[in-house]
TORKOL-4160 file (C-alpha; in steps of 0.2 Angstrom, whole numbers, padded with zeros to 4 digits, m for minus):
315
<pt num="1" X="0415" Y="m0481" Z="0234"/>
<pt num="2" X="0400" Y="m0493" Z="0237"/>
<pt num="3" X="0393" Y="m0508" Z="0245"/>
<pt num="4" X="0400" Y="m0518" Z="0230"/>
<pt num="5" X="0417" Y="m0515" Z="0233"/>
<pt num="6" X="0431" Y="m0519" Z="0243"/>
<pt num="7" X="0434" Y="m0502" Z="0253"/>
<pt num="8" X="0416" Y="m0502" Z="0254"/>
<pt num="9" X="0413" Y="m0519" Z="0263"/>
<pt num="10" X="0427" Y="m0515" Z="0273"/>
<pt num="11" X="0418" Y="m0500" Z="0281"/>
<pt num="12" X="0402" Y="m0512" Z="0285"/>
<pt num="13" X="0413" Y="m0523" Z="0294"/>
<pt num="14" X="0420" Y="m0510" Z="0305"/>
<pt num="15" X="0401" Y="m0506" Z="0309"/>
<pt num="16" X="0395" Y="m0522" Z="0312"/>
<pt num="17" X="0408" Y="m0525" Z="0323"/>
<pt num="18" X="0406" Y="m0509" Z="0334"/>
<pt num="19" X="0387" Y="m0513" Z="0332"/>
<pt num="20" X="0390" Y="m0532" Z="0339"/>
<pt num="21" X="0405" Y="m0523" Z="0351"/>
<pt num="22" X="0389" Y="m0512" Z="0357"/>
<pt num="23" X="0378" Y="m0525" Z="0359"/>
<pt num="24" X="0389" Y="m0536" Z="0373"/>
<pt num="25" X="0396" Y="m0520" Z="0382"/>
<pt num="26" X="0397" Y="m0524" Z="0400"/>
<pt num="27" X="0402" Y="m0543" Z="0398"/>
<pt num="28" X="0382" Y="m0546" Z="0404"/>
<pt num="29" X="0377" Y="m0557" Z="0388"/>
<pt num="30" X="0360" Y="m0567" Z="0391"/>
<pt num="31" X="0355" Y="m0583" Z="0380"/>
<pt num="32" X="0339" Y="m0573" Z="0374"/>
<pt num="33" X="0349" Y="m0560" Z="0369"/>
<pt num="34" X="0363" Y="m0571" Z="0361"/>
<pt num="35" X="0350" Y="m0581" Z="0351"/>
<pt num="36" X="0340" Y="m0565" Z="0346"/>
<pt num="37" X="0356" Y="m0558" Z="0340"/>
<pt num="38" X="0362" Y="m0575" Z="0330"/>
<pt num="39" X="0346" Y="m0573" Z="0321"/>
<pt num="40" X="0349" Y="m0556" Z="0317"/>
<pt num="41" X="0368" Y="m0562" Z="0308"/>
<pt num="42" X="0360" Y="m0575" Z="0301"/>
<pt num="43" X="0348" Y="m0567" Z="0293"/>
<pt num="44" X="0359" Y="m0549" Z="0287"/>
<pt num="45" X="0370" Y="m0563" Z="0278"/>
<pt num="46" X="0354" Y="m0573" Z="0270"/>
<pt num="47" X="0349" Y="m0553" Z="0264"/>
<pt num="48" X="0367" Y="m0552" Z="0257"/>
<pt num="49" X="0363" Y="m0564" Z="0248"/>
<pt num="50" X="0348" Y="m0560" Z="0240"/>
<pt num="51" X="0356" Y="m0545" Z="0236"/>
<pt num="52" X="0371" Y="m0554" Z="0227"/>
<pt num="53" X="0355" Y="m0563" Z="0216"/>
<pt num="54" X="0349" Y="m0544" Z="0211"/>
<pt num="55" X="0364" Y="m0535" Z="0208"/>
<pt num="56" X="0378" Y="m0546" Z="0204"/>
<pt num="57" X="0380" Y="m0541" Z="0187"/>
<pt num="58" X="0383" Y="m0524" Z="0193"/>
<pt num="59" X="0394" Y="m0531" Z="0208"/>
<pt num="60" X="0406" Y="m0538" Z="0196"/>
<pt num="61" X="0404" Y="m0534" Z="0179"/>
<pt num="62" X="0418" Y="m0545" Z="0173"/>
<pt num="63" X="0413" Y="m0561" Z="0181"/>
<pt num="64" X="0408" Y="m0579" Z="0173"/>
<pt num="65" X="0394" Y="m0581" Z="0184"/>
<pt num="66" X="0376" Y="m0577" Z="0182"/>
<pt num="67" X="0365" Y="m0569" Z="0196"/>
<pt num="68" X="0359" Y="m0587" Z="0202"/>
<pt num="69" X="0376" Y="m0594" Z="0201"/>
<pt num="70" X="0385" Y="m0583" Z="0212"/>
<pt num="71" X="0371" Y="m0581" Z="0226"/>
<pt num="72" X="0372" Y="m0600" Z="0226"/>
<pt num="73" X="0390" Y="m0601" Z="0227"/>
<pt num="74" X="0390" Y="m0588" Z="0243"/>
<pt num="75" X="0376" Y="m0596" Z="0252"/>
<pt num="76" X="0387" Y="m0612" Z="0249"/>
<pt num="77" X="0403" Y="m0605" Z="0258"/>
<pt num="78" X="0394" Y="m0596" Z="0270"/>
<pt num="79" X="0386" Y="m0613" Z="0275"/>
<pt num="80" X="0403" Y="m0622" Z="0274"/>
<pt num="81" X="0412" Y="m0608" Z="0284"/>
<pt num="82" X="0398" Y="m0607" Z="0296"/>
<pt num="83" X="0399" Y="m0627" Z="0299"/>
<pt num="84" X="0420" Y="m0626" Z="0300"/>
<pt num="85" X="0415" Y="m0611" Z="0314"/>
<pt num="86" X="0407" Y="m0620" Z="0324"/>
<pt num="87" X="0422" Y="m0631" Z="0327"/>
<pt num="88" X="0431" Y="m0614" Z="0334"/>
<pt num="89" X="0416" Y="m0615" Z="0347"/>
<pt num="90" X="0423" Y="m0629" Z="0358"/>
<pt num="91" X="0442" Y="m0623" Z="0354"/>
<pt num="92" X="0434" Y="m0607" Z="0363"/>
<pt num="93" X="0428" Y="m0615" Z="0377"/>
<pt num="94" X="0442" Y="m0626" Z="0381"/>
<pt num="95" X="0452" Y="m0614" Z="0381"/>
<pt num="96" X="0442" Y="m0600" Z="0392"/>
<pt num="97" X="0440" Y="m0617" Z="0403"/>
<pt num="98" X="0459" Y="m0619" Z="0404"/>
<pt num="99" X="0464" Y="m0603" Z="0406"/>
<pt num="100" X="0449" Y="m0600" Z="0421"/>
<pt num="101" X="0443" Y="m0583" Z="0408"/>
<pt num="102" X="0433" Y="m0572" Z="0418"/>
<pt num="103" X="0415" Y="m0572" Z="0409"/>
<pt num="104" X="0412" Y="m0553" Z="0411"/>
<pt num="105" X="0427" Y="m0553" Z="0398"/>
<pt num="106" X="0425" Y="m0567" Z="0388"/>
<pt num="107" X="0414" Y="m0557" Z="0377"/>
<pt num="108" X="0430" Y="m0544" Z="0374"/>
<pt num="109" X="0441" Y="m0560" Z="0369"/>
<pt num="110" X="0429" Y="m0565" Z="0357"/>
<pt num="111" X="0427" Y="m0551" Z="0348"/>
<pt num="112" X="0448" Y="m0550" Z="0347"/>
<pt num="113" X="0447" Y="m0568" Z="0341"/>
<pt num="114" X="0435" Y="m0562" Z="0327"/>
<pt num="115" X="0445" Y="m0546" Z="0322"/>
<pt num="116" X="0460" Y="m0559" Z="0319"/>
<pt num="117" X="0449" Y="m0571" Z="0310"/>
<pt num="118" X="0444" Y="m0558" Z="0299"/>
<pt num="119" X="0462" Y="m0549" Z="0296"/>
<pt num="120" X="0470" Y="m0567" Z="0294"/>
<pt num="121" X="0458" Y="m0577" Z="0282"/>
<pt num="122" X="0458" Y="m0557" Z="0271"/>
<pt num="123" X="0477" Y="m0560" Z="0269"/>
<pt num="124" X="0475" Y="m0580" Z="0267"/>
<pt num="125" X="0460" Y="m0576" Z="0252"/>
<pt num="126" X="0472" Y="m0563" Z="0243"/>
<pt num="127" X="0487" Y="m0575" Z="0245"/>
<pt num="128" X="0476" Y="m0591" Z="0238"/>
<pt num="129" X="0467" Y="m0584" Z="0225"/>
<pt num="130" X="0483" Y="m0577" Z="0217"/>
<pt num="131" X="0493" Y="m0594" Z="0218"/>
<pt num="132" X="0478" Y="m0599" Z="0210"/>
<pt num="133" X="0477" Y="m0589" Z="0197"/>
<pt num="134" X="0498" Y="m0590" Z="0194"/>
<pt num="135" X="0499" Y="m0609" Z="0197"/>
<pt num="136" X="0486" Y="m0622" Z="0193"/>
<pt num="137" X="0493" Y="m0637" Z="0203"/>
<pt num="138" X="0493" Y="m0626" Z="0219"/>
<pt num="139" X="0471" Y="m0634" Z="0220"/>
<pt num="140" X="0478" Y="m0651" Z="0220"/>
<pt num="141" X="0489" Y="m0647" Z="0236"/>
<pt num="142" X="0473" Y="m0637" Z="0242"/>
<pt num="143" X="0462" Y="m0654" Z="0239"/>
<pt num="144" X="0476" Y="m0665" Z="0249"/>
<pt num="145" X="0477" Y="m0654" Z="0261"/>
<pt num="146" X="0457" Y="m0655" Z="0265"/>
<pt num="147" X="0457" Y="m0674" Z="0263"/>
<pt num="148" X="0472" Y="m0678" Z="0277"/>
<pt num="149" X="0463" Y="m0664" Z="0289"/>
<pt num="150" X="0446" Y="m0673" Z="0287"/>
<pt num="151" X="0457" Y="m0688" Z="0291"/>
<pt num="152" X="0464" Y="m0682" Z="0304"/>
<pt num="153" X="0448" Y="m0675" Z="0311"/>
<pt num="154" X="0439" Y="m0693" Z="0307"/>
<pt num="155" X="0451" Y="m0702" Z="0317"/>
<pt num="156" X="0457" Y="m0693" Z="0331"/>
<pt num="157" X="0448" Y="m0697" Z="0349"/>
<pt num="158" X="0436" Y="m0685" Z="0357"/>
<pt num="159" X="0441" Y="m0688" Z="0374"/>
<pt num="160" X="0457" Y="m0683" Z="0371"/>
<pt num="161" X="0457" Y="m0662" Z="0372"/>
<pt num="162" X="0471" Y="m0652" Z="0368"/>
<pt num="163" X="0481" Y="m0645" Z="0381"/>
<pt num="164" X="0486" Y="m0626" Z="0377"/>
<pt num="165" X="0494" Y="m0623" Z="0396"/>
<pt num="166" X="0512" Y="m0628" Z="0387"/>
<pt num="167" X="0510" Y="m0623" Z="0371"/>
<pt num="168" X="0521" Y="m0610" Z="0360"/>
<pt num="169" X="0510" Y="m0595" Z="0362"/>
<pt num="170" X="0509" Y="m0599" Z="0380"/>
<pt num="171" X="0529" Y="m0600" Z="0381"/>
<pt num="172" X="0534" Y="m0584" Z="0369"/>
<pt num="173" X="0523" Y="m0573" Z="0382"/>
<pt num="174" X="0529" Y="m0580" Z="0396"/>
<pt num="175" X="0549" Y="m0578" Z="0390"/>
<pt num="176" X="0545" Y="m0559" Z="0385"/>
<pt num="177" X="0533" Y="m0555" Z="0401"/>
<pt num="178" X="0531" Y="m0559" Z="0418"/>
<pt num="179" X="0514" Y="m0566" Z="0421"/>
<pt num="180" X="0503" Y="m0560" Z="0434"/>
<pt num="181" X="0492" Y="m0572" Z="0443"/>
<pt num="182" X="0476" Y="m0564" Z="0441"/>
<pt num="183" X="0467" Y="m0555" Z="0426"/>
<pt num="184" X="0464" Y="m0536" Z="0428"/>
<pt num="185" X="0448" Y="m0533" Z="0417"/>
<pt num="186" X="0454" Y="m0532" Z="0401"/>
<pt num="187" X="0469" Y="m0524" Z="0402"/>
<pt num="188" X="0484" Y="m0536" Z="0394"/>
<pt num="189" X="0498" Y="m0526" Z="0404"/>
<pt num="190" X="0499" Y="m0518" Z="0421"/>
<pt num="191" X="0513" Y="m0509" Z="0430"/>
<pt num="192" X="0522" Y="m0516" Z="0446"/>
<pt num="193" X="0536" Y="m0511" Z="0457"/>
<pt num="194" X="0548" Y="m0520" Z="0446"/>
<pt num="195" X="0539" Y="m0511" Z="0428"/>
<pt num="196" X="0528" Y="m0519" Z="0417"/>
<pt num="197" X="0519" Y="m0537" Z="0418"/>
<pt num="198" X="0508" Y="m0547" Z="0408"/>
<pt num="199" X="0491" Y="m0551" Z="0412"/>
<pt num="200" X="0485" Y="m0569" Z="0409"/>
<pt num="201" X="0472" Y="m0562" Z="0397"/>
<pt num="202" X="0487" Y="m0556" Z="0386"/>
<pt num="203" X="0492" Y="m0576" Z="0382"/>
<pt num="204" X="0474" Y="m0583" Z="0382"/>
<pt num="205" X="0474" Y="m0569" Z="0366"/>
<pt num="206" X="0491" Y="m0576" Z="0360"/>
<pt num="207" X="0483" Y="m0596" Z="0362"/>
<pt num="208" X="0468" Y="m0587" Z="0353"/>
<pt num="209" X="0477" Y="m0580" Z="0340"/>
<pt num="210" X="0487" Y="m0596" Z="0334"/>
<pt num="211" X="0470" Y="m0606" Z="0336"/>
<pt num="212" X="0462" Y="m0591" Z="0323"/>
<pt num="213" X="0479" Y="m0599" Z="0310"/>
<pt num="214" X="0475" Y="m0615" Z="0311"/>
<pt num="215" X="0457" Y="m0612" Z="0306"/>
<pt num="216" X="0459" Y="m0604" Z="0291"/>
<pt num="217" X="0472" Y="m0615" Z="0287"/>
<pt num="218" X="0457" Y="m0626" Z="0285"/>
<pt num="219" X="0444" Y="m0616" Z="0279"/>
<pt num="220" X="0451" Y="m0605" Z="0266"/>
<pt num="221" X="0454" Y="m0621" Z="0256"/>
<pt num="222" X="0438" Y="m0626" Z="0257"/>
<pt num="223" X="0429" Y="m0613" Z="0250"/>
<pt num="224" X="0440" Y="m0610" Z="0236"/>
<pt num="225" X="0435" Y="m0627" Z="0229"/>
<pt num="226" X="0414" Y="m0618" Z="0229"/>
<pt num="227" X="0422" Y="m0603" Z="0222"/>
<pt num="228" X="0435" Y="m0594" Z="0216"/>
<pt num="229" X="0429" Y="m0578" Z="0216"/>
<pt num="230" X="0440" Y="m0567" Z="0231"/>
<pt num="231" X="0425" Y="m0556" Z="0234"/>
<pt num="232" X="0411" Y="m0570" Z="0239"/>
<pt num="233" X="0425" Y="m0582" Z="0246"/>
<pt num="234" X="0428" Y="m0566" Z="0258"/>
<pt num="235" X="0410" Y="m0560" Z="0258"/>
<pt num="236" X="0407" Y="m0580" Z="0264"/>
<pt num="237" X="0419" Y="m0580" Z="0277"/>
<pt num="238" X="0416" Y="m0562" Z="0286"/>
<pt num="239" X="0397" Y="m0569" Z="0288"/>
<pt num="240" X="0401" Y="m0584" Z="0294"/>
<pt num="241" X="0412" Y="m0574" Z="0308"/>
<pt num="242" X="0403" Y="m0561" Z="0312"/>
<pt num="243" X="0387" Y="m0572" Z="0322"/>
<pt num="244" X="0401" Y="m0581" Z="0329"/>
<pt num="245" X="0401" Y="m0574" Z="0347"/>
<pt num="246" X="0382" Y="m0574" Z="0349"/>
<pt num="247" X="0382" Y="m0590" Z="0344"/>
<pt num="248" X="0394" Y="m0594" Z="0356"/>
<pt num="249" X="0383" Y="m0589" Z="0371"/>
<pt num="250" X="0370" Y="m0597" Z="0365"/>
<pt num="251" X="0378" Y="m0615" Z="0362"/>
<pt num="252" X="0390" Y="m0615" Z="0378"/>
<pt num="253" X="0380" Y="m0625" Z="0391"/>
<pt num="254" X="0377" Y="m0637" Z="0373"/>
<pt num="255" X="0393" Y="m0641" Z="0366"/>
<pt num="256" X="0396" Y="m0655" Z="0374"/>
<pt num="257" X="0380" Y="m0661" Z="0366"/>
<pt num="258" X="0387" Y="m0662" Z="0349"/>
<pt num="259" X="0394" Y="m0678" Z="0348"/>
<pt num="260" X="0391" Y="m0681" Z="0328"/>
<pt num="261" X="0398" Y="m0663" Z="0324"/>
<pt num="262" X="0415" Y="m0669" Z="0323"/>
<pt num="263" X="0412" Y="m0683" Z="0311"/>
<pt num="264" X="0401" Y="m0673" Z="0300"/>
<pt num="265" X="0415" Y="m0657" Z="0297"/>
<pt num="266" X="0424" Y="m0671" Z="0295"/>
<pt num="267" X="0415" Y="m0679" Z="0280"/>
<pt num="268" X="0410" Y="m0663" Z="0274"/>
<pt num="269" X="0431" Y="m0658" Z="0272"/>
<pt num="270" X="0434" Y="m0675" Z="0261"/>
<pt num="271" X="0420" Y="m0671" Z="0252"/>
<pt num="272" X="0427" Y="m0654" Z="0249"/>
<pt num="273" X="0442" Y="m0661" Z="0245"/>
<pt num="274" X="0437" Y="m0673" Z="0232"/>
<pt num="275" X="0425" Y="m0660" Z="0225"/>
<pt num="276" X="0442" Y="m0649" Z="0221"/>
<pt num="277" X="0450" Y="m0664" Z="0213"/>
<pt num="278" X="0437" Y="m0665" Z="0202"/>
<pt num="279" X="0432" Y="m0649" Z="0196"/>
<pt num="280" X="0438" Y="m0648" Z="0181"/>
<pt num="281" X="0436" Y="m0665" Z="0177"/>
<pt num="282" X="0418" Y="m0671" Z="0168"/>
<pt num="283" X="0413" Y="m0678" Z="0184"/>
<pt num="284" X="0414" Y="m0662" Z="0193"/>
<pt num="285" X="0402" Y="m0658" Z="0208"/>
<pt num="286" X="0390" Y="m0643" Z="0204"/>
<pt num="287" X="0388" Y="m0633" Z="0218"/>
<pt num="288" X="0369" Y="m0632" Z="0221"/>
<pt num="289" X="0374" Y="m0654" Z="0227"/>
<pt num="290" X="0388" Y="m0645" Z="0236"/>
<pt num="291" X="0375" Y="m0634" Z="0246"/>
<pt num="292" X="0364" Y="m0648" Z="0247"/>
<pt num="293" X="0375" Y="m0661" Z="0254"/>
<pt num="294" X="0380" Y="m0646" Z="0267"/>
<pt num="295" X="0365" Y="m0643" Z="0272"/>
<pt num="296" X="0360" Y="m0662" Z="0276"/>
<pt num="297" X="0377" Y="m0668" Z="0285"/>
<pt num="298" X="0376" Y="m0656" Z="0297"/>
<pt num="299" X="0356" Y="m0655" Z="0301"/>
<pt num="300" X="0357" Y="m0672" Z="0303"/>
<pt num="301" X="0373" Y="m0672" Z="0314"/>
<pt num="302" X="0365" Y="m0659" Z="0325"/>
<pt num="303" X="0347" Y="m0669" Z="0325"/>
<pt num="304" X="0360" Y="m0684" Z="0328"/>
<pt num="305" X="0366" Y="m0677" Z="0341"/>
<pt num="306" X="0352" Y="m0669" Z="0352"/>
<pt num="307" X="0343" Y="m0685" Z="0352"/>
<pt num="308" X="0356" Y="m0696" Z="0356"/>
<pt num="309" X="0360" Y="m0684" Z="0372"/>
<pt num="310" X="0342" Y="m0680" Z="0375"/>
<pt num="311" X="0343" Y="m0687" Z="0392"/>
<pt num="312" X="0361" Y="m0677" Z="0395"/>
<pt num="313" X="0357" Y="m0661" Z="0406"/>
<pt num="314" X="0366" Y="m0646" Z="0398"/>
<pt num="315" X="0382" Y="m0643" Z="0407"/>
């Protein structure tokens, strides 16, 4: 077993996990320390890929790419999947809002909504990239599907935020459980007189958990139309996650900053879309103009952004 395969991978997510588990233990999670270790993600998954560029050939023997090929096409998704993340920040928030979240355990949610992330988009990559392989027209329905979610994101109001309060999650817990009033740490159930009752944290997890569907409904798609190989479209993807809840702590006061954010993921899931209807076409997209048309929406949504709310305090 080695780095370069599957089981291997698997056991350097367990410990990056426990090592980004370590680091927020106590619920105390600082901005410094949040930013310092949002660095550190960044640059393990910028490492990875310069290690994909040395060794890909050994990586995967059997593959069509060349060394610079497929380091480009994982810093590609892992920019992609980092953007589309980002949007998961302010689903986050609203929901730790709504659902009063104690901060000392918000860290512990995080890391749940992570763990389901990754066990969902692993499933989602295997279950794409062999209807992929078994049935060509299945891109097509891939590509339509990233072109009305970009509609969808383009035209629906920002003022208007979703309201989880009533939503399935919420009502499947609630018909199994009773629900306490109060959160006790982070236990998810706690004995009464009457026997066992749910805490609220136990269908803030359940709102998380069908939050952590609908976003890889999303991005699984789009990464397929960079790559098609299962090991960097996962590779991509756990990267992108794992900086996740630093990055969390270090944007919350500034989300609501982002006022361009939404209309950039939204442009860069068309263009996504329309790079998978072309791409095997002669006017298909290479990916190094993928990576670069990226990289420029959303820097200049986030430069966009900060000075158009430059006199706006952060909240």
């Amino acid at each position: 077993m080695s780095l370069f395969s599957y089981e291997g991978f698997a056991v350097l997510i367990v410990i990056m996990l426990a090592l980004d588990l370590y680091q927020t233990r106590g619920g105390n999670v600082t901005i410094k320390k949040a930013a310092v270790w949002s660095l550190f993600w960044v640059a393990l998954a910028l490492t990875f890929n310069f290690v994909i560029y040395l060794y890909w050939q050994e990586m995967a023997p059997v593959s069509s790419y060349t060394n610079s090929e497929a380091a480009t096409a994982f810093l590609t998704g892992y920019l992609l999947e980092k953007s589309l993340s980002v949007d998961n920040l302010f689903v986050f928030a609203l929901i730790f809002g709504q659902f009063a979240v104690p901060e000392a355990i918000r860290p512990r949610v995080l890391m749940l909504g992570v763990v389901g992330a990754l066990i969902l988009r692993g499933i989602m990559i295997a279950v794409g990239a062999e209807l992929l392989t078994q049935f060509h027209w299945v891109l097509y329905v891939f590509a339509a599907f990233l072109l009305y979610t970009g509609y969808k994101l383009w035209s629906e109001d920002e003022d208007e935020q979703d309201d989880f309060s009533d939503s399935l999650p919420v009502r499947l817990v609630k018909k199994c459980f009773r629900v306490s009033d109060s959160y006790q740490g982070n236990k998810l159930l706690v004995r009464d007189s009457q026997g066992w009752i749910a805490t609220p944290l136990m269908i803030v997890i359940a709102v998380i958990a069908l939050t952590d569907v609908m976003f890889a409904l999303d991005s699984i798609p789009a990464i397929f139309a960079v790559t098609k190989e299962p090991f960097l479209v996962f590779t991509a993807n756990v990267f992108a996650l794992l900086g996740l809840r630093s990055l969390y702590f270090v944007l919350e006061g500034m989300l609501t900053r982002f006022c361009y954010l939404r209309p950039a993921l939204a442009f860069i899931l068309s263009f996504i879309g329309i790079k998978m209807l072309l791409m095997e076409t002669r006017w298909a997209i290479p990916t190094p103009i993928s990576l670069c048309v990226i990289v420029l929406t959303i820097s200049a949504a986030i430069i966009g952004s900060l000075w158009k709310t430059r006199t706006v305090p952060a909240s």
